[in-house]
C-alpha positions in Angstrom: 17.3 -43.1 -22.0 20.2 -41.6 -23.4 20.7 -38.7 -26.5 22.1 -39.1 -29.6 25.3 -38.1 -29.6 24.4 -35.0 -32.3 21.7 -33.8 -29.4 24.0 -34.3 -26.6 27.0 -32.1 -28.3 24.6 -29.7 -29.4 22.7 -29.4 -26.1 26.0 -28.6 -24.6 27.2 -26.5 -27.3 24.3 -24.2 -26.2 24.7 -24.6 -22.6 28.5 -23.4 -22.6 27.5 -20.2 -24.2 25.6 -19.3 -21.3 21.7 -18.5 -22.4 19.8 -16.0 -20.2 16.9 -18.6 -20.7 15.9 -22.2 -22.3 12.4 -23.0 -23.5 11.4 -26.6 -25.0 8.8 -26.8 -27.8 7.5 -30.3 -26.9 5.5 -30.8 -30.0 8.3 -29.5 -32.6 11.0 -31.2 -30.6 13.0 -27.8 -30.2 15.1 -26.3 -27.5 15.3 -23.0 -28.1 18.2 -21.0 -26.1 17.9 -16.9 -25.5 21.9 -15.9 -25.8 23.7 -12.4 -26.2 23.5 -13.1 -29.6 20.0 -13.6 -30.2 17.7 -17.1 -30.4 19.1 -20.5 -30.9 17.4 -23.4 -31.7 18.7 -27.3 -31.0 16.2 -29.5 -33.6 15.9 -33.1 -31.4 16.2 -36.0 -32.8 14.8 -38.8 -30.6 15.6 -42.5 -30.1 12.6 -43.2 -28.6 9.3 -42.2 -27.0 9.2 -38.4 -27.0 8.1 -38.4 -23.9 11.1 -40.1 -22.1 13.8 -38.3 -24.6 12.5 -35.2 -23.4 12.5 -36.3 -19.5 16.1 -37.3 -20.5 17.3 -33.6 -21.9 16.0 -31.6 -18.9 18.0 -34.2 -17.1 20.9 -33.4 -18.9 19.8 -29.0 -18.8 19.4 -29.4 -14.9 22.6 -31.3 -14.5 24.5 -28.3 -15.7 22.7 -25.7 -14.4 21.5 -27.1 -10.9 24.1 -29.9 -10.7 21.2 -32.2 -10.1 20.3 -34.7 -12.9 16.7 -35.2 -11.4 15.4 -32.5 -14.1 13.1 -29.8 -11.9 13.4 -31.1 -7.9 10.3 -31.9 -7.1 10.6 -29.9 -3.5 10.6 -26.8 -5.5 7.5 -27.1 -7.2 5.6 -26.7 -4.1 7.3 -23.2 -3.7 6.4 -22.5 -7.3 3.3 -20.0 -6.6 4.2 -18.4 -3.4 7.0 -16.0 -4.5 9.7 -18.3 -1.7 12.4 -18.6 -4.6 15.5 -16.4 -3.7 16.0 -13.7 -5.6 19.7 -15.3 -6.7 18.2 -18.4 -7.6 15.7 -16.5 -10.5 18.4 -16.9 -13.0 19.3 -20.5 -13.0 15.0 -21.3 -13.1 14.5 -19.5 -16.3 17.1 -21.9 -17.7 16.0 -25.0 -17.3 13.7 -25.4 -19.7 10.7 -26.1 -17.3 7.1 -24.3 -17.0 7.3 -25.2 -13.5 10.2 -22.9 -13.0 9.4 -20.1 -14.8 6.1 -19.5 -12.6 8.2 -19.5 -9.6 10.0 -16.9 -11.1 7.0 -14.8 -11.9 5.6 -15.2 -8.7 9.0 -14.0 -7.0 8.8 -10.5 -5.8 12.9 -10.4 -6.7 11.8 -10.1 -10.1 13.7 -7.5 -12.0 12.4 -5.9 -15.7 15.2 -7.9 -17.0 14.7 -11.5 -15.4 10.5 -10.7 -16.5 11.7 -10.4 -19.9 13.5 -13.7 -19.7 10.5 -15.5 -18.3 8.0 -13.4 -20.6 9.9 -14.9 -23.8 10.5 -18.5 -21.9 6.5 -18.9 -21.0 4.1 -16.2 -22.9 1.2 -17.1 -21.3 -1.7 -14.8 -19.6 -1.5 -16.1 -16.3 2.3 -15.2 -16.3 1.2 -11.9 -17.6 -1.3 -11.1 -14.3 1.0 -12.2 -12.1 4.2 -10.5 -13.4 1.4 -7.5 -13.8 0.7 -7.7 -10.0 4.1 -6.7 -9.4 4.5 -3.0 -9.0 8.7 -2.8 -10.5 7.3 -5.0 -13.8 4.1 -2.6 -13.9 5.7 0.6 -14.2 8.3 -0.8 -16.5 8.0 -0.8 -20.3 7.5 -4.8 -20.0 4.6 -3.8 -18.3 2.9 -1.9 -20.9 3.8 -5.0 -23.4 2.3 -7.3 -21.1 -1.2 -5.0 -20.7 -1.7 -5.3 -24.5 -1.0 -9.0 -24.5 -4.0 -9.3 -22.2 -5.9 -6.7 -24.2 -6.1 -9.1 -27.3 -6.1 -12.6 -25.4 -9.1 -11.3 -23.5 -11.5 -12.8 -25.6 -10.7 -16.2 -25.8 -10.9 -16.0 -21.8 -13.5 -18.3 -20.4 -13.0 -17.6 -16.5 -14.9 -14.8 -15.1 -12.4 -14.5 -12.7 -9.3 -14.5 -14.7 -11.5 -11.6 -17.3 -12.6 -9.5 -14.2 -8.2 -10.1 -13.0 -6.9 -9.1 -16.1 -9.5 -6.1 -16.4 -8.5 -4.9 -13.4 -4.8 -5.2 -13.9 -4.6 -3.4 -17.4 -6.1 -0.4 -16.1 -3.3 0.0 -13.3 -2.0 4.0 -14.0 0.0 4.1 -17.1 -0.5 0.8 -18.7 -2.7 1.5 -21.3 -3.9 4.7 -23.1 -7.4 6.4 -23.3 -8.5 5.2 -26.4 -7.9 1.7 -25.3 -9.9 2.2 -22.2 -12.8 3.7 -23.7 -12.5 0.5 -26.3 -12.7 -2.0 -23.6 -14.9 -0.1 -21.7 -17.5 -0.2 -24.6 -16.6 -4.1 -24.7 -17.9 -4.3 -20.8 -21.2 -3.1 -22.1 -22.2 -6.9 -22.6 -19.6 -8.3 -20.4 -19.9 -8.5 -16.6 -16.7 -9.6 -15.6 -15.2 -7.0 -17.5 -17.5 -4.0 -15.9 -16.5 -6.0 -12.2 -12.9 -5.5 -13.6 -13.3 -1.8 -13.9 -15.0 -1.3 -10.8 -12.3 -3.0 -8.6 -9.9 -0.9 -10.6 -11.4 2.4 -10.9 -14.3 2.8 -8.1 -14.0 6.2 -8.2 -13.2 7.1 -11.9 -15.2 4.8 -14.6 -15.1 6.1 -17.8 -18.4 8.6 -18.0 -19.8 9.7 -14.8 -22.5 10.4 -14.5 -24.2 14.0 -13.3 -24.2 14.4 -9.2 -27.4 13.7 -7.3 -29.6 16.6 -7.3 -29.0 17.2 -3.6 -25.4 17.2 -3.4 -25.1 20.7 -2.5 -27.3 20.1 0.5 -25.4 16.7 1.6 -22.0 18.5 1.4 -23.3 21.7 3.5 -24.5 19.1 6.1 -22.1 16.3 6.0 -18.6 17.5 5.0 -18.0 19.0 8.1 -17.9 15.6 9.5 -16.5 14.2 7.1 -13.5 16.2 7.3 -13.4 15.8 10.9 -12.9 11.6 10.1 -16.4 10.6 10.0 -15.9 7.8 7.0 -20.1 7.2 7.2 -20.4 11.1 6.2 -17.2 11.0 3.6 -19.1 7.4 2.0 -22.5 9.3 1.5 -20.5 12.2 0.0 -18.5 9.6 -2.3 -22.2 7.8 -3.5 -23.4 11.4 -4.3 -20.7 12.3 -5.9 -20.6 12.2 -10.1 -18.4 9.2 -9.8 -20.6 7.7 -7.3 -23.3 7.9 -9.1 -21.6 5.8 -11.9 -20.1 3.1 -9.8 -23.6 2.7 -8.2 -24.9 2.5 -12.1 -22.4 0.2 -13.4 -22.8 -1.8 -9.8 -27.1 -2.3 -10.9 -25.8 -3.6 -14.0 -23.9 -6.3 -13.1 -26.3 -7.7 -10.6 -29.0 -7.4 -13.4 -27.4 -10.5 -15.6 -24.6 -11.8 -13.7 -23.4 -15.0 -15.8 -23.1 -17.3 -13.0 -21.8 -17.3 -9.2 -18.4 -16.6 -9.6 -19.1 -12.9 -11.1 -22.0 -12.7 -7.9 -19.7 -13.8 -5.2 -16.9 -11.1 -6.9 -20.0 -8.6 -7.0 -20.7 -9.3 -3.3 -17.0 -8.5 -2.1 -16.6 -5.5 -3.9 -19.9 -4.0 -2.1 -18.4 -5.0 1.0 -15.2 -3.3 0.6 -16.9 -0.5 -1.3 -19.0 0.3 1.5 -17.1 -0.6 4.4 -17.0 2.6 6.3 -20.5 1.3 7.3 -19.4 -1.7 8.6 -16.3 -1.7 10.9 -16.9 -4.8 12.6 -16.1 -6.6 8.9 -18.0 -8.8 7.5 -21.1 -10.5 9.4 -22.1 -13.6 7.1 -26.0 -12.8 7.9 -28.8 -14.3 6.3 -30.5 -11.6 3.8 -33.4 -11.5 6.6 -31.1 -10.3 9.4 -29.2 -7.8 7.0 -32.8 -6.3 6.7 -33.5 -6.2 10.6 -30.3 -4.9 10.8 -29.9 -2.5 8.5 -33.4 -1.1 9.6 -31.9 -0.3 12.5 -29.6 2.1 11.6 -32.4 4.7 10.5 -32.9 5.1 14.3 -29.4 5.7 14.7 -28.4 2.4 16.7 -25.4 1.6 14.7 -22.8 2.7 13.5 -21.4 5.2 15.7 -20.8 7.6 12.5 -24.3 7.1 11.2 -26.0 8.7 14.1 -24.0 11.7 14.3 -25.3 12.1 10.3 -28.5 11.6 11.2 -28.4 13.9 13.9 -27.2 16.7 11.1 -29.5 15.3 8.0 -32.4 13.6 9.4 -33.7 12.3 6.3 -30.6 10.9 4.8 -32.0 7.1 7.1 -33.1 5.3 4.2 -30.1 6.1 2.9 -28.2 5.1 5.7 -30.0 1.5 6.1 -29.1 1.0 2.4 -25.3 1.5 2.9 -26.0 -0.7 5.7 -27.4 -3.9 3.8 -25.3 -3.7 0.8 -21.9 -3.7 2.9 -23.0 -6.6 4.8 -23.9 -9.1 1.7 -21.7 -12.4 1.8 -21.9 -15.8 0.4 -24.0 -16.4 3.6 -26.4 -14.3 2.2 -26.8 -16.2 -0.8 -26.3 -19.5 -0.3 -29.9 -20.1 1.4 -31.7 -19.7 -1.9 -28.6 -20.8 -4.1 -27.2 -23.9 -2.9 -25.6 -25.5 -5.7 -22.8 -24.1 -6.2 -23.0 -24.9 -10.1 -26.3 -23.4 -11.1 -25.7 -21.1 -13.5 -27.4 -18.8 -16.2 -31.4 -18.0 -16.7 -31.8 -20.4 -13.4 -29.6 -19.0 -11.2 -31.0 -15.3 -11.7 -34.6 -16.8 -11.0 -32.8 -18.8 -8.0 -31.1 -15.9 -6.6 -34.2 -12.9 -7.5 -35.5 -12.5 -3.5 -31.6 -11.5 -2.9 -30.7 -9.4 -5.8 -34.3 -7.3 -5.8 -33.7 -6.2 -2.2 -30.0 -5.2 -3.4 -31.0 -2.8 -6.5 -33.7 -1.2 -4.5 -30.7 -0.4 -1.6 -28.6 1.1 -5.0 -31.8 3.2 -6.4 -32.7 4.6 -2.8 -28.5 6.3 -3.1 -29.2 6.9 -6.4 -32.6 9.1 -6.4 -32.6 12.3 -4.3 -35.8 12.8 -2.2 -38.9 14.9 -3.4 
């Protein structure tokens, strides 16, 4: 199809000043252009379907940008989310006028402040906002601390628990936003899993309120920080439960496996504990049934694995329930949880009934690092 000759002069017009970036209002029929002198706007006027008058004005965009008249080539698109743009190439996507393009700039790790900036006013949109947020030069820049609010306020019209518990755990990043706003959201976790999943992959060791030490800190620090300064991580990871902060993640860790709102915040739940507790488990993860986590972690009160656990027993003989409890919640997988869950779409009141004989044996394992001994 071809332009009216008023869109194809004025197309070009705006192309021969050079914008930094293009972006195409489908439904208003706009090209908007991001020059030196501020935005510029080309009102379409088709001469037929929409849809085929706006396949032909990328055609013309990518013609003078790219010097290929096939719009976006297709070849690229399969590069789009996995950052393999060169970093010279950044320029010439934002200005074509193409969603397509602008997420392969995002995901570039070339991206500079500037070029985000580009992209941020071609494509606002809160998946370009986590990933130009997962990039440490656009984090620490003031774009970063624009994008952190955008998040902020497009939170609650999120319906993905993993893109909540993502862009929970991306705001907090150092510097990005300010108390107040932390202590806001973190009140807004209060009935929001994802969000509490959010903080605790962010800030394990520093949630908002922590809670008092356990009572017999004092005692596990005489015993165990020797070894724990001597590289034992089992001593340094009963040390870190104990700890104020420890005591909170544990807390905040009970609450989200008391009402998780379906399997994707469970399965997000079950990696964090593994990586949270991994000093217990340096073989990685062993995809066990919750039956052989038990036999296994039952085991480690006699000292039979791992290698750092006995030499703590051998110090604090009493610390072995505690011990088997690190045990079984670092080992908890989707193998775990897929013997009494196997639908992978139950959700809600039934899942927590389905899923009861896992999550019972898990809060007792938190309460038992939680409660000091008589």
């Amino acid at each position: 199809m071809d332009l009216s000759s008023e869109d194809s002069l004025r197309l070009n017009v705006l192309l021969a000043n050079k914008p930094r970036a293009i972006r195409i209002d489908e439904s208003k029929l706009i090209v908007y252009g991001l020059t030196d002198q501020g935005e510029r706007g080309v009102i379409l006027h088709p001469t037929g379907r929409p849809e085929s008058y706006l396949r032909a004005v990328r055609e013309l965009i990518s013609g003078h940008i790219l010097g290929s008249p096939g719009g976006y080539p297709v070849y690229l698109r399969r590069w789009t989310r996995m950052g393999q743009m060169r970093d010279e190439s950044l320029e010439q996507l934002l200005m074509l006028g193409e969603p397509e393009a602008v997420v392969a700039a995002v995901c570039s790790p070339g991206l500079t402040e500037e070029l985000a900036r580009r992209a941020w006013w071609a494509m606002e949109d809160a998946r370009n906002a986590r990933r130009m947020l997962a990039n440490p030069v656009i984090a620490g820049s003031a774009l970063g601390r624009e994008l952190a609010s955008y998040l902020i306020e497009f939170l609650p019209f999120e319906t993905d628990s993993e893109r909540m518990m993502e862009s929970v755990r991306l705001v907090l990043r150092p510097g990005l936003i300010g108390p107040e706003a932390r202590q806001d959201l973190w009140q807004k976790a209060a009935r929001k899993q994802a969000y509490l999943l959010g903080f605790l992959r962010a800030l394990p060791d520093d949630l908002p309120a922590p809670l008092p030490p356990r009572a017999d800190l004092a005692q596990l620090d005489q015993a165990l920080a020797p070894l724990a300064a001597d590289g034992n991580t089992v001593a340094w990871l009963l040390l870190r439960c104990a700890s104020g902060g420890g005591q909170r993640f544990l807390d905040t860790l009970s609450r989200v496996l008391a009402k998780p709102p379906n399997q994707e915040v469970v399965t997000a739940a079950f990696d964090l504990m593994r990586e949270y507790f991994s000093p217990m488990r340096p073989e990685g993860e062993p995809r066990l049934t919750l039956a052989e986590l038990k036999a296994e972690a039952d085991a480690v009160a006699s000292g039979t694995v791992p290698e750092g656990a006995h030499a703590c027993l051998e110090r604090l003989p009493r610390i072995g329930p505690e011990l088997s409890a690190l045990r079984l919640l670092s080992g908890v997988s989707y193998a775990t949880l897929r013997p009494v869950l196997p639908d992978p779409t139950t959700l809600g009141t039934l899942m927590r009934r389905k899923i009861t004989p896992v999550i019972e044996p898990l809060q007792a394992a938190i309460a038992c690092l939680r409660a000091a001994p008589d």
